[in-house]
Residue frames as qw, qx, qy, qz and C-alpha x, y, z in Angstrom:
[[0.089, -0.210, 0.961, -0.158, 31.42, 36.54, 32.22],
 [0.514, 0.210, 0.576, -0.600, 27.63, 36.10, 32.30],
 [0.596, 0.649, 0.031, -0.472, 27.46, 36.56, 28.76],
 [0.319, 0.367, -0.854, -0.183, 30.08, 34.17, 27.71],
 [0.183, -0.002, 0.956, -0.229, 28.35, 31.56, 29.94],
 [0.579, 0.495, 0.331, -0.557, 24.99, 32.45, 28.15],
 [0.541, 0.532, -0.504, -0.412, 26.64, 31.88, 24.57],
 [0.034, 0.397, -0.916, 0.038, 28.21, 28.56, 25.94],
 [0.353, 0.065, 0.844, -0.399, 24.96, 27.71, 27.16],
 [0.817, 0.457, 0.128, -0.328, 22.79, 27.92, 23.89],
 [0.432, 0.461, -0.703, -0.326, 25.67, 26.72, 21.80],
 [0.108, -0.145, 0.982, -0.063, 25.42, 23.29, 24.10],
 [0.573, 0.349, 0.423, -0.609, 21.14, 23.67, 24.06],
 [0.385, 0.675, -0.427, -0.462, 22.26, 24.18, 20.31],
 [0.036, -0.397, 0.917, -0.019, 24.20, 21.08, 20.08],
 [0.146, -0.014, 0.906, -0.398, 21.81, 18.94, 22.13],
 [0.663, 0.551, 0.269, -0.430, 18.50, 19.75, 20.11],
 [0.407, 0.610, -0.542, -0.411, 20.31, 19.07, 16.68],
 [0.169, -0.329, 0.848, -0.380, 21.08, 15.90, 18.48],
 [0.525, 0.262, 0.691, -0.422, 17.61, 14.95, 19.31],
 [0.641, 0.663, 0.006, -0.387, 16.46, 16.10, 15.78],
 [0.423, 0.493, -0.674, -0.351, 18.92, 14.20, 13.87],
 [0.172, 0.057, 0.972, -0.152, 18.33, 10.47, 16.12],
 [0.651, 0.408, 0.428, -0.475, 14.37, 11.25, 15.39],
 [0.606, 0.513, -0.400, -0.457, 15.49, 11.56, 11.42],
 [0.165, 0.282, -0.945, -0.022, 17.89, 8.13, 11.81],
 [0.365, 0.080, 0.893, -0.249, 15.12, 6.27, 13.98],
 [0.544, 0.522, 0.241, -0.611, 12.27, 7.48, 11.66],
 [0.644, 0.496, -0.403, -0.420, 13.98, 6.78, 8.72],
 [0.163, 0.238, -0.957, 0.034, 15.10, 3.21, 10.09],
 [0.609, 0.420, 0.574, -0.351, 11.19, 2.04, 11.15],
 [0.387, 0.573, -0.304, -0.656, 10.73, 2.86, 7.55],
 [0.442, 0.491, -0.617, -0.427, 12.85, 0.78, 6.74],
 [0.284, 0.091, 0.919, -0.257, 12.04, -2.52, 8.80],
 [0.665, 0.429, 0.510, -0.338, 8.30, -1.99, 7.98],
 [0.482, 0.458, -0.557, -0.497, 9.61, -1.72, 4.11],
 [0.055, -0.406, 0.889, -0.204, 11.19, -5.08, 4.93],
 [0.429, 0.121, 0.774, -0.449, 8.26, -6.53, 6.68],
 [0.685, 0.577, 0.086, -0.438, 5.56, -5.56, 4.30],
 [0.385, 0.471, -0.708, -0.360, 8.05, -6.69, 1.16],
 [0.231, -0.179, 0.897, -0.331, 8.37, -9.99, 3.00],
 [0.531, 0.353, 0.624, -0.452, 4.78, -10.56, 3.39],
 [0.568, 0.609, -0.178, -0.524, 3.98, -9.56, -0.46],
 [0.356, 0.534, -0.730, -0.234, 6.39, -11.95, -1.60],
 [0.138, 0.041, 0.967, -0.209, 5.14, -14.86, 0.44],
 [0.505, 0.385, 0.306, -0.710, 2.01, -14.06, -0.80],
 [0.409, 0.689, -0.286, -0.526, 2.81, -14.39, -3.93],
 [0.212, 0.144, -0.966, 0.025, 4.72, -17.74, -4.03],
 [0.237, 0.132, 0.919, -0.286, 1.36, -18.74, -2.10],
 [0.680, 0.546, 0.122, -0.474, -1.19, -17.59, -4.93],
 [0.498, 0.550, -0.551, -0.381, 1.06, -18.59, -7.63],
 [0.067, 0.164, -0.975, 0.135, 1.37, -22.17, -5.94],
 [0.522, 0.296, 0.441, -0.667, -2.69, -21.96, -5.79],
 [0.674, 0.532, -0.240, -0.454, -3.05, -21.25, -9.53],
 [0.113, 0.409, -0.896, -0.133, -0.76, -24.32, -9.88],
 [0.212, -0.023, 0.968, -0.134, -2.64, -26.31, -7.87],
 [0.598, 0.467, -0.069, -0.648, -5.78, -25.40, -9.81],
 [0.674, 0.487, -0.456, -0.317, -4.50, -26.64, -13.04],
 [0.002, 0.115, -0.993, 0.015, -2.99, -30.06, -11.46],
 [0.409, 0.273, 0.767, -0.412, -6.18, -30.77, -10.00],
 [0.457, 0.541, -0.251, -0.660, -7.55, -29.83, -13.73],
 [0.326, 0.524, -0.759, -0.206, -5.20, -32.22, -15.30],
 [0.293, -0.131, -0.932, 0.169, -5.24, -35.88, -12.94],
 [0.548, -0.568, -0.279, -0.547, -8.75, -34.69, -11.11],
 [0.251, -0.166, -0.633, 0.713, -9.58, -34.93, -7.64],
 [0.188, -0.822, -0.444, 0.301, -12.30, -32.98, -5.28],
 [0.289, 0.504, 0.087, 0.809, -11.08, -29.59, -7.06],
 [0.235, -0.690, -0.245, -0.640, -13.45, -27.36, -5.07],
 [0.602, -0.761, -0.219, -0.105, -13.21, -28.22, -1.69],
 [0.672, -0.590, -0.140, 0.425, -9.59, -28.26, -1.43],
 [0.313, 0.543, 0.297, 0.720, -9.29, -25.18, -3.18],
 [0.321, -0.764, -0.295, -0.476, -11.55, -23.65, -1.30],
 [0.549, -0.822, -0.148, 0.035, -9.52, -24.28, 1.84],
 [0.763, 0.057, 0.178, 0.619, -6.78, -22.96, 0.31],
 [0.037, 0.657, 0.208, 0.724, -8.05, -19.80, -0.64],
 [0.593, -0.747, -0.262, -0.146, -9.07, -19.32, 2.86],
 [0.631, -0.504, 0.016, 0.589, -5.27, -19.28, 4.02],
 [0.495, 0.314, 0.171, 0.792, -4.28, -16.57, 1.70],
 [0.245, -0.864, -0.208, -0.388, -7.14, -13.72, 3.31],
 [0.631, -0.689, -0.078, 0.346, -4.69, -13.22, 7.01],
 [0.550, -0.193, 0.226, 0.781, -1.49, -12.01, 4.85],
 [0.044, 0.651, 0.405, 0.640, -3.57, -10.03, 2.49],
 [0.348, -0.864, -0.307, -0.197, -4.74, -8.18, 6.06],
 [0.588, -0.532, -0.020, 0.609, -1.57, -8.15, 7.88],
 [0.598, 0.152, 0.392, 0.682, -0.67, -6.29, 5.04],
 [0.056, -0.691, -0.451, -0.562, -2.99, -3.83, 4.57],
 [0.544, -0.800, -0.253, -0.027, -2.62, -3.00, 8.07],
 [0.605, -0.134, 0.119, 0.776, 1.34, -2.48, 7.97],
 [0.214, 0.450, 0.350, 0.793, 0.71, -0.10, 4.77],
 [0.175, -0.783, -0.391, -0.452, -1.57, 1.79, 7.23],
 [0.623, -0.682, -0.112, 0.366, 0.54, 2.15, 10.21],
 [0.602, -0.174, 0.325, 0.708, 3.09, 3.40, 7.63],
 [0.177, 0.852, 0.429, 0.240, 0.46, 6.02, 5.36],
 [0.100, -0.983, -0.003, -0.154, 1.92, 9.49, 7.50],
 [0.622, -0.478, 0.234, 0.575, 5.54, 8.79, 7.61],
 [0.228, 0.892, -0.241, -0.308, 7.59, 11.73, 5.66],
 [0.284, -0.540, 0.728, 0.314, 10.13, 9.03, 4.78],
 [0.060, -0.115, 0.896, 0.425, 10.56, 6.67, 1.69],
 [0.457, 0.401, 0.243, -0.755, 7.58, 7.77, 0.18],
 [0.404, 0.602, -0.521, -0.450, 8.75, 6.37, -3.10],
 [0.205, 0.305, -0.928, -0.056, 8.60, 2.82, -1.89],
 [0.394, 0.309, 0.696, -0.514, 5.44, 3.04, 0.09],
 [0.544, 0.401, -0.186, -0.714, 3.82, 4.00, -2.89],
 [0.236, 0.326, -0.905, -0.142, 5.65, 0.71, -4.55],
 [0.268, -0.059, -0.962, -0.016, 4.03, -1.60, -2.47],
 [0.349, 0.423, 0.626, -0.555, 0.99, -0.34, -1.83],
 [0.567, 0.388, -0.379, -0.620, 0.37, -0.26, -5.61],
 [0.122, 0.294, -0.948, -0.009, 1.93, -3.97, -5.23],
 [0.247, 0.129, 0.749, -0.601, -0.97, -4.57, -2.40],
 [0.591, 0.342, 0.113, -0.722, -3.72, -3.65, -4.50],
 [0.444, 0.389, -0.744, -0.312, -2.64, -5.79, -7.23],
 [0.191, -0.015, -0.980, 0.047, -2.66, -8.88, -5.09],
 [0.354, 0.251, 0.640, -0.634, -5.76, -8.05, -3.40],
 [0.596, 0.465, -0.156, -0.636, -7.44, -7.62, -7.08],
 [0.550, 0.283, -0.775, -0.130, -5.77, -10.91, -8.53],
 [0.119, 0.138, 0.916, -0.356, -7.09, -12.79, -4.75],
 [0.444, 0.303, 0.477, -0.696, -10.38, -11.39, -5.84],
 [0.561, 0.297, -0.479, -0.607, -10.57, -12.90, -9.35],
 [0.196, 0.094, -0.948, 0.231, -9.28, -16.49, -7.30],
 [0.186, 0.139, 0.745, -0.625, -12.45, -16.10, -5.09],
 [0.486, 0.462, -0.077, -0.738, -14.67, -15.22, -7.92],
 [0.505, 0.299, -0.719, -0.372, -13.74, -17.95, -9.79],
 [0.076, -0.123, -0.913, 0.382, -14.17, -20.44, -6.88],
 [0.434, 0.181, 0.587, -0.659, -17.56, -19.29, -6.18],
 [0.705, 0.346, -0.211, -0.583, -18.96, -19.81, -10.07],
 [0.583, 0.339, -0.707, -0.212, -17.31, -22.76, -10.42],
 [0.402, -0.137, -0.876, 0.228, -17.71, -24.87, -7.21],
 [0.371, -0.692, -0.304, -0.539, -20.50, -22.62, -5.84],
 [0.376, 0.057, -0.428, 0.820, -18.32, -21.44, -2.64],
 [0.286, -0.786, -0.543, -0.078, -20.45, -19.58, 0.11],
 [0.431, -0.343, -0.296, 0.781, -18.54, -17.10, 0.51],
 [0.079, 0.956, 0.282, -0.027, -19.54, -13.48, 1.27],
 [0.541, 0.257, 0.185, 0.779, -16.72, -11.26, -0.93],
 [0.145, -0.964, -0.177, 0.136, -17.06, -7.64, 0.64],
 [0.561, 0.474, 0.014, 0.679, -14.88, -4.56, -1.32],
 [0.223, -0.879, -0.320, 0.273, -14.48, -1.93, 1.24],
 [0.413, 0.655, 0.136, 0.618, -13.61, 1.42, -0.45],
 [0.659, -0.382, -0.250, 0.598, -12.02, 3.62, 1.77],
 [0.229, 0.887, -0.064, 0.397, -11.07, 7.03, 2.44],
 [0.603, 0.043, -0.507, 0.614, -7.65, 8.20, 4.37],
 [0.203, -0.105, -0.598, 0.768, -8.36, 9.72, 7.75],
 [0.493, -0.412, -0.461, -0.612, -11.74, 9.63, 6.95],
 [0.385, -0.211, 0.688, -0.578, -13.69, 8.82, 10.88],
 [0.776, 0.204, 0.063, -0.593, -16.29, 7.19, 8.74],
 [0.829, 0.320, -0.450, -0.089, -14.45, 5.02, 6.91],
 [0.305, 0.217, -0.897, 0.235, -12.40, 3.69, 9.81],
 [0.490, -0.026, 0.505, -0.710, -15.47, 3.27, 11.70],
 [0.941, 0.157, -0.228, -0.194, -16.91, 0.72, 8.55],
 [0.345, 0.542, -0.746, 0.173, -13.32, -0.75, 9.17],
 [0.315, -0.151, 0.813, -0.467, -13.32, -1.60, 13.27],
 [0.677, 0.081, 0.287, -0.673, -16.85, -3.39, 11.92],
 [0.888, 0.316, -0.252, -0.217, -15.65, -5.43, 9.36],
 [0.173, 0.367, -0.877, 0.257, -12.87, -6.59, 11.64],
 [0.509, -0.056, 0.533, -0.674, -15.73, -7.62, 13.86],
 [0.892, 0.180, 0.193, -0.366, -17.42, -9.47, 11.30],
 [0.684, 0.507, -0.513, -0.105, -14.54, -11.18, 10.01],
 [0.016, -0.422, 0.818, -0.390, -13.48, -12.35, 13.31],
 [0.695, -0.002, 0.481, -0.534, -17.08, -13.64, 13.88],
 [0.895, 0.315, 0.284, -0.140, -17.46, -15.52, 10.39],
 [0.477, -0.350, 0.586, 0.555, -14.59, -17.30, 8.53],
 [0.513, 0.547, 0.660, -0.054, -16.60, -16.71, 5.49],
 [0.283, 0.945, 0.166, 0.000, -16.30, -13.61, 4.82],
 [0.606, -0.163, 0.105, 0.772, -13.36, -12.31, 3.10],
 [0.037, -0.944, -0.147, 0.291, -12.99, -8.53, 3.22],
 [0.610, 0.195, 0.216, 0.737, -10.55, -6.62, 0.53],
 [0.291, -0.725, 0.012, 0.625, -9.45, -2.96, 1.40],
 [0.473, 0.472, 0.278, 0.690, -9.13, -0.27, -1.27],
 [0.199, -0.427, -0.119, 0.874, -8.16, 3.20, -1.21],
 [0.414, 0.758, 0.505, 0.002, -11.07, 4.87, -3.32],
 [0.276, 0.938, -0.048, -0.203, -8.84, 7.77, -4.05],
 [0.496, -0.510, 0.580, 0.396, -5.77, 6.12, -5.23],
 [0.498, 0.791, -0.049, -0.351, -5.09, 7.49, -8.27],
 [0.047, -0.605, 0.738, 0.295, -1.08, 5.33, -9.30],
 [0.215, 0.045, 0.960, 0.172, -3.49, 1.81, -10.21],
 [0.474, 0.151, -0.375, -0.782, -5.83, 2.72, -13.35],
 [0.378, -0.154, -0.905, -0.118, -7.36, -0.91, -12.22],
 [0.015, -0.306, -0.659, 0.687, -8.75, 1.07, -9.04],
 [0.291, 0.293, -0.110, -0.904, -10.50, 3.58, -11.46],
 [0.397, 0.012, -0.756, -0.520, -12.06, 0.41, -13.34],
 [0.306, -0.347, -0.848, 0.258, -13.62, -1.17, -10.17],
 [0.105, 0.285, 0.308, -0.901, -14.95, 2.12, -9.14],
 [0.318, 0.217, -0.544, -0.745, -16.59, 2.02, -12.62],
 [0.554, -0.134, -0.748, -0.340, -18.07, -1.34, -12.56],
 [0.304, -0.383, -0.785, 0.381, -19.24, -1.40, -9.13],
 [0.017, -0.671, -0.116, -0.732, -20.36, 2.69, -9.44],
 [0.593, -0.369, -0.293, 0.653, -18.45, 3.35, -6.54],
 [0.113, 0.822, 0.111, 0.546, -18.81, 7.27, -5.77],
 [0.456, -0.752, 0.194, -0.435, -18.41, 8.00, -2.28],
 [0.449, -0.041, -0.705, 0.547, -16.11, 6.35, 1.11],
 [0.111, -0.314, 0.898, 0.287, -16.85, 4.35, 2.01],
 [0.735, 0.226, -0.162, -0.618, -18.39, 1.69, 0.30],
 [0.291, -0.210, 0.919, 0.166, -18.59, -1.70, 0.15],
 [0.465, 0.410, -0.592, -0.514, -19.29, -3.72, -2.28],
 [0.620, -0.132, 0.752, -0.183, -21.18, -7.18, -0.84],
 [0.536, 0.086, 0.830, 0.127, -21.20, -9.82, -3.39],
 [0.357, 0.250, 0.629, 0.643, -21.10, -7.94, -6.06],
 [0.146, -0.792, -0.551, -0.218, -23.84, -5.58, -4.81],
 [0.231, 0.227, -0.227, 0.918, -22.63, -1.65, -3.93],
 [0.384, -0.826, -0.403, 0.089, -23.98, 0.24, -0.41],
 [0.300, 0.599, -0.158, 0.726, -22.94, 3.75, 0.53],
 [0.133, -0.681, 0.230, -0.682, -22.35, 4.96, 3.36],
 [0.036, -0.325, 0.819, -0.472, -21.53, 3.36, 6.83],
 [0.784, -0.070, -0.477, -0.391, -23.24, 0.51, 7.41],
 [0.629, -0.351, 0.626, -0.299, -23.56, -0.89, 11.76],
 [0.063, -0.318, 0.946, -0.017, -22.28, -4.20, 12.49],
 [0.394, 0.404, 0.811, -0.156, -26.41, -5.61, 12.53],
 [0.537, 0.689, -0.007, -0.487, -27.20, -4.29, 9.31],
 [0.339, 0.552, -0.664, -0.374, -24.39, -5.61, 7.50],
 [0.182, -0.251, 0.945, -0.105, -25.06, -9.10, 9.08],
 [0.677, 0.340, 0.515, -0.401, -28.64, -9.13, 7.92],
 [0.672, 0.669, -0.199, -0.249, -27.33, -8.44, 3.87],
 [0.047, -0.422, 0.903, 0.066, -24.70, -11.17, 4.53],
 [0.246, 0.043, 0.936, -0.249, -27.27, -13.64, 5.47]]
């Protein structure tokens, strides 16, 4: 009798973990998908808001107007989605699930972050923009590199100026990552890259404000 009430009792344990372990796969692999969702979302509203930039560019080209200044505060609303973004893609880096789509749009990400950074470039030669264009090269679960991170959140919250663009230094699926490494001689995470000018290694929150200014 004991021993039937032992079998009965791992077959229900049995049950009742298989249970738990199959709701973790379902919930795990639904977050997945939402943040797919979310993050797609964002990309695509990006996108309809750069490609409605470059438009307005070339009107203002065509029938003139103050080009530069409202450009310039145009460009300024595209840098928040470009971050929400970048931050999704990192809350989402160590899930085991749809690996095959994270990849997707975090190639996607880079892309737009590289095509915002040609927009900002061009604004600064051509209407001599003050902004301060910082590349920060990254490593995953690096301490170092998220330590440059928390800092440049700091200094973007302090100065609307500065617009900050996130790269994975070892991401190896966008051959455009391998070219910026190149022309900035990028070696090490992290790095950043201030106006055009490359520093290694971690750089405090009053250092970087003195080579902004």
């Amino acid at each position: 009798m004991v021993a039937i009430k032992a079998k009965k009792l791992l077959i229900v344990s049995a049950i009742i973990a298989t249970f738990i372990f199959s709701t973790g796969l379902f919930l795990g692999y639904a977050l997945d998908g939402f943040r797919e969702n979310e993050i797609l979302s964002n990309i695509k509203q990006n996108e309809l808001d750069t490609e409605s930039f470059i438009l307005e560019q070339q009107f203002l080209d065509e029938l003139g107007g103050d080009k530069c200044e409202i450009l310039s505060e145009r460009a300024l609303t595209l840098q928040p989605t470009l971050t929400e973004i970048g931050r999704q893609l990192g809350r989402w880096q160590n899930s085991d699930f749809k690996q095959d789509e994270f990849n997707y749009l975090k190639r996607k990400y880079f892309l737009t972050e590289i095509r915002f950074l040609m927009l900002i470039e061009t604004l600064k030669q051509n209407c001599n923009s003050d902004y301060n264009v910082i590349v920060f090269f990254y490593k995953i679960d690096d301490d170092t590199s998220k330590r440059q991170g928390y800092v440049l959140d700091e200094i973007t919250n302090q100065n609307q100026n500065v617009i900050v663009l996130s790269i994975d230094k070892d991401y190896t699926q966008e051959p455009l990552i391998d070219i910026l490494k190149s022309n900035y001689d990028v070696i090490e995470a992290p790095s950043l890259v201030i106006n055009g000018d490359t520093v290694s290694g971690f750089i405090p929150e009053e250092d970087l404000i003195e080579l902004l200014d």
